[in-house]
C-alpha positions in Angstrom: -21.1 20.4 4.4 -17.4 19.5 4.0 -15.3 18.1 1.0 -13.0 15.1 2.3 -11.7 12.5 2.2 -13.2 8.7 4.0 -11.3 5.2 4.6 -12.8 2.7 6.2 -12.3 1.8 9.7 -10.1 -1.2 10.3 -10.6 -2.4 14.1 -8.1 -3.4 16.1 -4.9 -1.1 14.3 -1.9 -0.1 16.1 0.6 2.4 14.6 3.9 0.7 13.6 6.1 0.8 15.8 8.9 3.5 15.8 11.7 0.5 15.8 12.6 -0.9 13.2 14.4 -3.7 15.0 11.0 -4.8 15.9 9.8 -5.1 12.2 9.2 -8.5 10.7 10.1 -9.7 7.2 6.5 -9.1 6.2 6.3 -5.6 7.9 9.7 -4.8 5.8 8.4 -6.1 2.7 4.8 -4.1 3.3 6.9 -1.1 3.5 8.7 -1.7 0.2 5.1 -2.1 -1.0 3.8 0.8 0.3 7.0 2.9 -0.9 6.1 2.2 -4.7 2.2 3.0 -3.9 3.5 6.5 -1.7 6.2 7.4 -4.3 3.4 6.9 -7.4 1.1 9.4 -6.1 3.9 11.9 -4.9 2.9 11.3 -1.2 5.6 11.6 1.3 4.0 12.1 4.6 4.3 8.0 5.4 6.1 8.5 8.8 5.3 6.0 11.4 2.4 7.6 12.5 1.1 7.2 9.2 1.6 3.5 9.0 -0.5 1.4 10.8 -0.8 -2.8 11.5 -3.9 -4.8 11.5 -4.5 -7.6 14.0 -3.9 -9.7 10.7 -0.8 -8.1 10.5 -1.4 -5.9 7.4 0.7 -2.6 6.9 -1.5 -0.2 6.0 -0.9 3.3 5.1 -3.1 6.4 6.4 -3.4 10.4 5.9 -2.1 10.5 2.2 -3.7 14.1 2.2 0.1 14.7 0.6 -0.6 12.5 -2.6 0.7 15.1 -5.2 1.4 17.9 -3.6 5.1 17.9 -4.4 4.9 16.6 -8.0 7.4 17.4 -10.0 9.8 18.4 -7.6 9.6 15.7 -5.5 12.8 13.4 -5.8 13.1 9.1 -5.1 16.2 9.6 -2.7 16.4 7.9 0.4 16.2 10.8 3.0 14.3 13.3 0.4 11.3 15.0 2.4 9.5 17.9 2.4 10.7 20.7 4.6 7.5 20.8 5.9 8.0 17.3 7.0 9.4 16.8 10.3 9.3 12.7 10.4 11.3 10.7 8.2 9.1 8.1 5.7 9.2 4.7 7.5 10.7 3.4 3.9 13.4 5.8 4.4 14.1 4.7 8.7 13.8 1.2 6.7 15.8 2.0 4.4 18.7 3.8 6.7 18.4 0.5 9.3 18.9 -1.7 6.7 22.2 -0.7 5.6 23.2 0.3 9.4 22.4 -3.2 10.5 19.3 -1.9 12.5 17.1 -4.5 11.2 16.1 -7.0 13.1 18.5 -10.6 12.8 17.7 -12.0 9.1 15.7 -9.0 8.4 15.8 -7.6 4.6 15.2 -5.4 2.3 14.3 -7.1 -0.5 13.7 -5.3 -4.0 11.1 -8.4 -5.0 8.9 -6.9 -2.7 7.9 -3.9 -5.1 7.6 -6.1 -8.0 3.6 -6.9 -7.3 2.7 -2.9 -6.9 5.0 -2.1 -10.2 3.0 -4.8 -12.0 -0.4 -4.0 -10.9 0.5 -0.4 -11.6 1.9 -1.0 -15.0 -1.5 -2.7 -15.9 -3.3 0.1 -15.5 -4.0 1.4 -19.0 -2.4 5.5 -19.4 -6.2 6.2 -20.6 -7.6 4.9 -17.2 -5.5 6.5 -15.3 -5.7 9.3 -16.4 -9.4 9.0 -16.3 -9.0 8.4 -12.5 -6.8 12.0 -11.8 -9.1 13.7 -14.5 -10.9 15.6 -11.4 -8.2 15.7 -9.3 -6.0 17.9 -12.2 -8.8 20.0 -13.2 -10.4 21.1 -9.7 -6.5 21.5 -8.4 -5.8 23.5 -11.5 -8.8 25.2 -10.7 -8.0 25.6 -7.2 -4.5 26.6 -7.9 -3.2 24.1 -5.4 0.0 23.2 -4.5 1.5 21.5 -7.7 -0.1 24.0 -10.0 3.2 26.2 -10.1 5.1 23.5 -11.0 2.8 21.9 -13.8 2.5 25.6 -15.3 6.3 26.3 -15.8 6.4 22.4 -17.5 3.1 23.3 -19.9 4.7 26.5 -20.6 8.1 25.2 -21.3 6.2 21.7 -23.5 4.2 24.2 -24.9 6.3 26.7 -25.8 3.9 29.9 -24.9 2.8 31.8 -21.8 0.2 32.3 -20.7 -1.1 28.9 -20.3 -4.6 27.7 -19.5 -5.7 26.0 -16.4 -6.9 23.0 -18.8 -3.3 23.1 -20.4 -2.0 23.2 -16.5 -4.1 19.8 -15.6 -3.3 18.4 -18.4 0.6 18.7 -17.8 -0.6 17.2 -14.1 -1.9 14.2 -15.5 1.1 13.9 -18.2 3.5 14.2 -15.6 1.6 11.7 -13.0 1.5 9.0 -16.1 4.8 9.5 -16.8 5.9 8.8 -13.1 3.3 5.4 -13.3 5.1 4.1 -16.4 8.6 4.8 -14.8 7.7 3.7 -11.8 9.6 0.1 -11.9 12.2 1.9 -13.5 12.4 4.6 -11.0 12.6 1.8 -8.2 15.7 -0.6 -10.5 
C-alpha cells in the first residue's frame, strides 16, 4: 500500500570502502562512470554509503531517492552538495585524493572513463527521454515536490507570464533535464 522505489538484490555487496587509497583503477574509473550517470539525473547523495562493490567487483550505486531534487540549482563543482548533505560524493573524495596524491600508487583519474556513459546518454533520442521523465515531471509538478519552485520561476521567465500551469511547470522539468543530457559531455570536458 506504498509508492516506492525496488532494485534488485545483488548478493554478496560490500559498501566501498571509505579510503580511497584502497581503490583500484577499475573502482576509480566506475566512479567517473557513476559521476556522469549521478550528475545526469541531479542526484548527489553518492557518498560511500551509497556506493557499493559486487563480489565481481562492480561499483554500483544505491539510494538515488535524490535524482532531481536539486535541478536547476544544482552546480558540477567538485565539493558542491546539498546542505542537507552531510557526506561528500565519493567522485568528489575521488576527486579531492587525486590531486592530493591520496590515490593509491599508479592510481588515476582518467576523463576516458566518462566517455561510455556520455555516449550511451547522447543516444538516447530528446523524444525518449523525455518520454521516460513524462511521469516523473507531471506527478512532481503535481505534487509540488522539491524542484517545482525552481522549474516555475524558469517557465515563468521562458514564458514570459505568471501564473504558470503545473503542465507548463513539468514541461520546463523535462526541458531542463534534456538540456542537462545533451550537455552532459560538455558539462564533464
Amino acid at each position: 500500500g506504498k509508492s516506492g522505489a525496488i532494485q534488485p538484490l545483488v548478493a554478496g555487496c560490500a559498501h566501498l570502502p571509505a579510503k580511497p587509497s584502497t581503490y583500484t583503477q577499475s573502482d576509480v574509473d566506475q566512479i567517473v562512470a557513476l559521476h556522469v550517470a549521478a550528475w545526469t539525473v541531479g542526484d548527489h547523495d553518492g557518498h560511500s554509503g551509497n556506493v557499493l562493490r559486487t563480489p565481481s567487483g562492480a561499483v554500483l550505486g544505491v539510494d538515488h531517492g535524490q535524482a532531481f531534487k536539486f535541478m536547476g540549482k544544482d552546480k558540477l563543482a567538485i565539493g558542491w552538495k546539498p546542505s542537507s548533505n552531510p557526506s561528500p560524493a565519493i567522485y568528489d573524495v575521488v576527486y579531492k585524493a587525486s590531486t592530493s596524491g591520496a590515490l593509491g600508487a599508479g592510481i588515476k583519474v582518467r576523463a576516458a572513463a566518462a566517455l561510455p556513459v556520455i555516449k550511451k546518454l547522447e543516444a538516447i533520442s530528446d523524444s525518449e527521454y523525455r518520454s521516460m521523465l513524462k511521469q516523473t515531471a507531471d506527478l512532481g509538478a503535481a505534487n509540488n515536490v522539491h524542484w517545482v519552485s525552481t522549474m516555475r520561476k524558469r517557465a515563468q521567465t521562458n514564458l514570459g507570464k505568471k501564473p504558470v500551469t503545473n503542465a507548463e511547470i513539468a514541461t520546463e522539468f523535462l526541458n531542463a533535464a534534456v538540456e542537462r543530457k545533451n550537455n552532459v559531455g560538455t558539462d564533464f570536458a
